[in-house]
N, C-alpha and C positions, 0 to 999 in steps of 0.2 A: 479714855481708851475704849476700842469698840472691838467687841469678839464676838463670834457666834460660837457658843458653848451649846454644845448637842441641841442643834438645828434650832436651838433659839438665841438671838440676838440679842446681848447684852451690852448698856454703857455702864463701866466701871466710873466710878468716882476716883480713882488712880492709877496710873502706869505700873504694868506690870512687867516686869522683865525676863522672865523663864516661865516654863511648864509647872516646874514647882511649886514658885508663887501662886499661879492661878487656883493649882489645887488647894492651897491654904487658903486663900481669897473664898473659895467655894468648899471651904471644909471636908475636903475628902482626904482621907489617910493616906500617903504615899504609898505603903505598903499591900492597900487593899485597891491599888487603882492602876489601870491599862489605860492610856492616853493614846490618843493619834491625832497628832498634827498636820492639818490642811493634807490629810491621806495616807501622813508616813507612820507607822508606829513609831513612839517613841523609848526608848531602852530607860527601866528603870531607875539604873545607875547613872539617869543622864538628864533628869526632870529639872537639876538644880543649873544644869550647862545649856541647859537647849533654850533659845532665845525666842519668845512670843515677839509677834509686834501689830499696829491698831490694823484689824482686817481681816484676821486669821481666824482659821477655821479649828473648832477644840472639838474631838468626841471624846467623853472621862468614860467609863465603865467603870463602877466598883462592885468590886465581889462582899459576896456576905456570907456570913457563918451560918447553919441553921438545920433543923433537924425534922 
């Protein structure tokens, strides 16, 4: 599967099937991550429903704690 994850192009070694996935694929917490799918935001409550497929465009943003 082929994605371009924040302007750099990636081949996975497997098919992923949601926004979800991909974050777990690329270890970023659900809870500390803003995604947008090929331009749309996507709703947090919706990473595990919203369907990737080979092509798509991912920008992740995660937030951090810090002082």
């Amino acid at each position: 599967m082929k994605l371009r994850v924040n302007g750099q192009e990636h081949i996975l070694d497997k098919q992923l099937a949601n926004v979800g996935q991909v974050l777990d694929y690329f270890s970023v917490p659900w809870v500390r991550a803003a995604v947008e799918l090929n331009e749309d935001v996507v709703d947090p409550g919706l990473f595990d429903k919203t369907p990737v497929t080979d092509g798509d465009q991912i920008e992740i943003v995660s937030f951090v704690g810090g002082g």
